[in-house]
ChimeraX commands (.cxc) that place a marker at each C-alpha (Angstrom):
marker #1 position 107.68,118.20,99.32 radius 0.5
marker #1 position 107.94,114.78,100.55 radius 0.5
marker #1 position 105.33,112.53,100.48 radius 0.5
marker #1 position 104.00,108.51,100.09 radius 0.5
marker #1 position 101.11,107.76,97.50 radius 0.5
marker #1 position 99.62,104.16,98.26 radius 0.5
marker #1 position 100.44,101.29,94.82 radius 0.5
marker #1 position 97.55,99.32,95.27 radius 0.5
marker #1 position 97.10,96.37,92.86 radius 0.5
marker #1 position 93.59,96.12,90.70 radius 0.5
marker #1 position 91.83,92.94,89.32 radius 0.5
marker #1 position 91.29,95.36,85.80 radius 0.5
marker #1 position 92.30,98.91,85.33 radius 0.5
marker #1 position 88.99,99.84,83.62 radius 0.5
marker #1 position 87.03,99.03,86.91 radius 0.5
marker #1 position 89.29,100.45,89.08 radius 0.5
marker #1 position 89.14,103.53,86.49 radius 0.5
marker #1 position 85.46,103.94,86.71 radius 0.5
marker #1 position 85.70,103.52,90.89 radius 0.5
marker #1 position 87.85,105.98,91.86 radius 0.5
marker #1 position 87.00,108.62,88.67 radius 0.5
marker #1 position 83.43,107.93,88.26 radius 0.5
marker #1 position 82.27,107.26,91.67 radius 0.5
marker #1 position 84.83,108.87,94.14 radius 0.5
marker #1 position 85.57,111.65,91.94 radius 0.5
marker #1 position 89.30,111.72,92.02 radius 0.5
marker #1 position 91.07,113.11,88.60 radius 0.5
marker #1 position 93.55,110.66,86.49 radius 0.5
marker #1 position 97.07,112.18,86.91 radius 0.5
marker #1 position 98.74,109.16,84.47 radius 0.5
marker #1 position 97.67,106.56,82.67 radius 0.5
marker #1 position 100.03,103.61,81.26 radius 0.5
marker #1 position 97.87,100.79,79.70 radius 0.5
marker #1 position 97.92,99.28,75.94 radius 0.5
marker #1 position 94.65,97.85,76.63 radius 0.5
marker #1 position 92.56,99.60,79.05 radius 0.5
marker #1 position 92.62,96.35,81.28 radius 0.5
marker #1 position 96.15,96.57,82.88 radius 0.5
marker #1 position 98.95,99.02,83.26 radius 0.5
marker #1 position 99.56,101.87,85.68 radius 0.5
marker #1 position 96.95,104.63,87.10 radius 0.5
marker #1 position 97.51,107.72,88.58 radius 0.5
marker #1 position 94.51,109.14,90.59 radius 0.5
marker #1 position 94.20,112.49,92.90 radius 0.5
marker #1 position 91.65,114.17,94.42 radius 0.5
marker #1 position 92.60,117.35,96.01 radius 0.5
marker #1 position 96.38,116.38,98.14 radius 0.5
marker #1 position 95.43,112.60,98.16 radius 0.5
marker #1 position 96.78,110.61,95.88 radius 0.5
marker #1 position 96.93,106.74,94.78 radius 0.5
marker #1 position 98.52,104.53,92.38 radius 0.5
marker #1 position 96.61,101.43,90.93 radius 0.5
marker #1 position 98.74,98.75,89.26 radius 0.5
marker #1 position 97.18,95.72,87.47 radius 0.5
marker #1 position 98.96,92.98,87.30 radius 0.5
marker #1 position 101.07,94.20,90.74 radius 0.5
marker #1 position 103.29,91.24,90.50 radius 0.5
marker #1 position 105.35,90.09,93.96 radius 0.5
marker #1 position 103.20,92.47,96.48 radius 0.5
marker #1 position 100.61,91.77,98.40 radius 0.5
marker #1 position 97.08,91.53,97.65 radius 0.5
marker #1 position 94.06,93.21,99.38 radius 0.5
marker #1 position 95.88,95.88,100.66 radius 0.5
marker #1 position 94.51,98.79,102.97 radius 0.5
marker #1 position 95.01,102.33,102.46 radius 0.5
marker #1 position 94.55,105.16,105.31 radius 0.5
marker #1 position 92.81,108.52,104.00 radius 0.5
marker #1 position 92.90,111.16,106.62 radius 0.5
marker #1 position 90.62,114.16,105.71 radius 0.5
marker #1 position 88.81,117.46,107.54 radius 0.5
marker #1 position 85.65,116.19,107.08 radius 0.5
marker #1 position 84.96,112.91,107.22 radius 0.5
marker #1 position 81.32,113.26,107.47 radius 0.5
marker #1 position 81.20,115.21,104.25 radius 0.5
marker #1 position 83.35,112.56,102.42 radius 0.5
marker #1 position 80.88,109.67,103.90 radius 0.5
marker #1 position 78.10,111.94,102.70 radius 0.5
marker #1 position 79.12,112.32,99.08 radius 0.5
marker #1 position 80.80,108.90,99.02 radius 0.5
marker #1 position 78.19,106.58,100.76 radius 0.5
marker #1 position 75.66,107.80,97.57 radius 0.5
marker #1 position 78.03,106.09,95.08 radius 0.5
marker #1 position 79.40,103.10,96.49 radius 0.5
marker #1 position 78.63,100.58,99.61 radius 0.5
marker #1 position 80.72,101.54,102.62 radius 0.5
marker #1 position 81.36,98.88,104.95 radius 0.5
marker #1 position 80.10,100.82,107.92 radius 0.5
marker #1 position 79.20,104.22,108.97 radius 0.5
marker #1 position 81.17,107.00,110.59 radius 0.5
marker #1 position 82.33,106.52,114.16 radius 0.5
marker #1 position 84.51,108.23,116.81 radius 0.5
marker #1 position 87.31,105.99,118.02 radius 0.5
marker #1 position 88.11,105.47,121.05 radius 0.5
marker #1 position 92.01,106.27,119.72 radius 0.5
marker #1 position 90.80,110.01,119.26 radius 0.5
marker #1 position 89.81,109.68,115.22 radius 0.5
marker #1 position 86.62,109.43,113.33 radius 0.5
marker #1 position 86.57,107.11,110.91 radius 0.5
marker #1 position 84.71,104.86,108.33 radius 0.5
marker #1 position 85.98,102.32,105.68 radius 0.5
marker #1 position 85.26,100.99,102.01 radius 0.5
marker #1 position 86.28,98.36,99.56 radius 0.5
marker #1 position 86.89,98.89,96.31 radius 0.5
marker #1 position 86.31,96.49,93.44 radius 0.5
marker #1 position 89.52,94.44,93.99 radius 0.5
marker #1 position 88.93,94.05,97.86 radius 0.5
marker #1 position 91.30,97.05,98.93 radius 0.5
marker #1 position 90.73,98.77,102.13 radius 0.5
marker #1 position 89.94,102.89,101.96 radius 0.5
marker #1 position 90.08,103.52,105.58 radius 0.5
marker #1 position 89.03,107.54,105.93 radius 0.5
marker #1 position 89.36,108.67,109.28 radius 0.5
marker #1 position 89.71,112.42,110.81 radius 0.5
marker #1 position 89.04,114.58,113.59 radius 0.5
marker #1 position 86.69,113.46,116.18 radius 0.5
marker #1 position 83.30,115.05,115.82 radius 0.5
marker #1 position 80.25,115.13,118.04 radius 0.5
marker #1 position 77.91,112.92,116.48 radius 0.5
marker link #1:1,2 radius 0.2
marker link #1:2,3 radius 0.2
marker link #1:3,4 radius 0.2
marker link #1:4,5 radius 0.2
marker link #1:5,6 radius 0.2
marker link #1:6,7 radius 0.2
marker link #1:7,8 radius 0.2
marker link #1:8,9 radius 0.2
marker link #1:9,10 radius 0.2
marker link #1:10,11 radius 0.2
marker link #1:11,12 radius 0.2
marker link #1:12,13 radius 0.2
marker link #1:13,14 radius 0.2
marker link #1:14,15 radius 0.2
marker link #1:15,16 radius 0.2
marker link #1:16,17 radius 0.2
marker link #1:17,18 radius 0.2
marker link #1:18,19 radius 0.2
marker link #1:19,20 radius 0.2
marker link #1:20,21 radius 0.2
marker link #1:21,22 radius 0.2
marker link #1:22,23 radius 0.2
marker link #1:23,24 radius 0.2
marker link #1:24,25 radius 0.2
marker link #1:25,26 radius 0.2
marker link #1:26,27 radius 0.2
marker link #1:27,28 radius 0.2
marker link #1:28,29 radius 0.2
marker link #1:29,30 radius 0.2
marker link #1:30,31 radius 0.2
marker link #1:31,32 radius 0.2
marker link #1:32,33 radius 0.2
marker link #1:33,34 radius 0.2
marker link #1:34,35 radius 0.2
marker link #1:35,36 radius 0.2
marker link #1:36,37 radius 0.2
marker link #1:37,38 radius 0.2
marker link #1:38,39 radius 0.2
marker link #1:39,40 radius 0.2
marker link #1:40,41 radius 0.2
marker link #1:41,42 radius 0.2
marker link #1:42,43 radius 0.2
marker link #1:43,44 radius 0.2
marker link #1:44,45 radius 0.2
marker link #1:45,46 radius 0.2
marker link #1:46,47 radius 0.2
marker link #1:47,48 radius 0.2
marker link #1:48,49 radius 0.2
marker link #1:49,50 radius 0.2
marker link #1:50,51 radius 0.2
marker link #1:51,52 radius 0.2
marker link #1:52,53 radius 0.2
marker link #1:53,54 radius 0.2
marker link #1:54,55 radius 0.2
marker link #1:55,56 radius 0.2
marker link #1:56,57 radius 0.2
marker link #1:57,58 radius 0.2
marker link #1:58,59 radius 0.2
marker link #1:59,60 radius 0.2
marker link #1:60,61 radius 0.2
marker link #1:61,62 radius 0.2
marker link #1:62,63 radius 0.2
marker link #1:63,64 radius 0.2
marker link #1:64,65 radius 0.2
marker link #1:65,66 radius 0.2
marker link #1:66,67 radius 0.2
marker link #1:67,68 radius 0.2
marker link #1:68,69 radius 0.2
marker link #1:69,70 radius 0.2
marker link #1:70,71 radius 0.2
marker link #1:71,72 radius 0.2
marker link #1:72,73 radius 0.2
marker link #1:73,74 radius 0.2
marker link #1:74,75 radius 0.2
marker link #1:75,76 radius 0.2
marker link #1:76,77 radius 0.2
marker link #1:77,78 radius 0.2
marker link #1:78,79 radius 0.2
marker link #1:79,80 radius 0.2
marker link #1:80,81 radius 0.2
marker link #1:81,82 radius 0.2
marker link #1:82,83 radius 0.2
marker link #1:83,84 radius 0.2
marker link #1:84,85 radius 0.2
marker link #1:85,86 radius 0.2
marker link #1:86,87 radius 0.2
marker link #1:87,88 radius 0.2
marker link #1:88,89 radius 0.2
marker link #1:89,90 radius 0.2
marker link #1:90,91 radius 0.2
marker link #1:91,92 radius 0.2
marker link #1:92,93 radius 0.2
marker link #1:93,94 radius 0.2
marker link #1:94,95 radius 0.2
marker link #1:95,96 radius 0.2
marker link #1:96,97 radius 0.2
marker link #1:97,98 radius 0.2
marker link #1:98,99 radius 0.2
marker link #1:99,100 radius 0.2
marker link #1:100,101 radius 0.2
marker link #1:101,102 radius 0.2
marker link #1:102,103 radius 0.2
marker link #1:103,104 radius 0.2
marker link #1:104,105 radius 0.2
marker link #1:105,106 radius 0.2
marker link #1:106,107 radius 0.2
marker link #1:107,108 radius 0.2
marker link #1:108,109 radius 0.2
marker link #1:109,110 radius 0.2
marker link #1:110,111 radius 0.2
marker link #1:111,112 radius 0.2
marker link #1:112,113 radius 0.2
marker link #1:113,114 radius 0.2
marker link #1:114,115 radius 0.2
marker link #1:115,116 radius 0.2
marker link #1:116,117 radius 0.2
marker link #1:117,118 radius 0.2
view
């Protein structure tokens, strides 16, 4: 199976940790980190997947990941309980649904989906 899996950089590995485990409810796949603060983590939830590196030397910073689901009015549902979203669901007029997030090192989620009719 081929596939890409985002490397998005993190401030501290602990707080990105608790985001995407604690409050998006992805599972860690790996872990690499001496100190709980920096090294390499593995999340997944479901067939999405990300890496978070802290410190992600020579990349670029604030970086914006695209999560295409079913459902993205379930995921705003569950997701919009736990963390600020930057704005609601909306249809676009490019023929997806969509809403986006930060997380706590100023990273883009950008979930978007089928068109509903809401």
């Amino acid at each position: 199976m081929e596939r890409a899996v985002p490397n998005i950089p993190a401030d501290d590995l602990a707080i990105a940790k608790q985001f995407y485990v604690d409050q998006l409810g992805f599972q860690v796949v790996f872990e690499v980190s001496e100190d709980g603060h920096s090294g390499l983590l593995g999340v997944a939830r479901g067939t999405i997947e990300i890496t978070v590196a802290c410190p992600m030397e020579g990349h670029g910073r604030d970086a914006c990941v695209a999560i295409h689901v079913d459902d993205v009015d379930r995921y705003f549902e569950e997701w919009s309980q736990r963390v600020a979203v930057l704005r609601a669901p909306k249809n676009e007029d490019w023929g997806a649904r969509t809403f986006d997030l930060l997380d706590p090192s100023g990273n883009t989620l950008f979930i978007m989906g089928p068109l509903t009719e809401n």
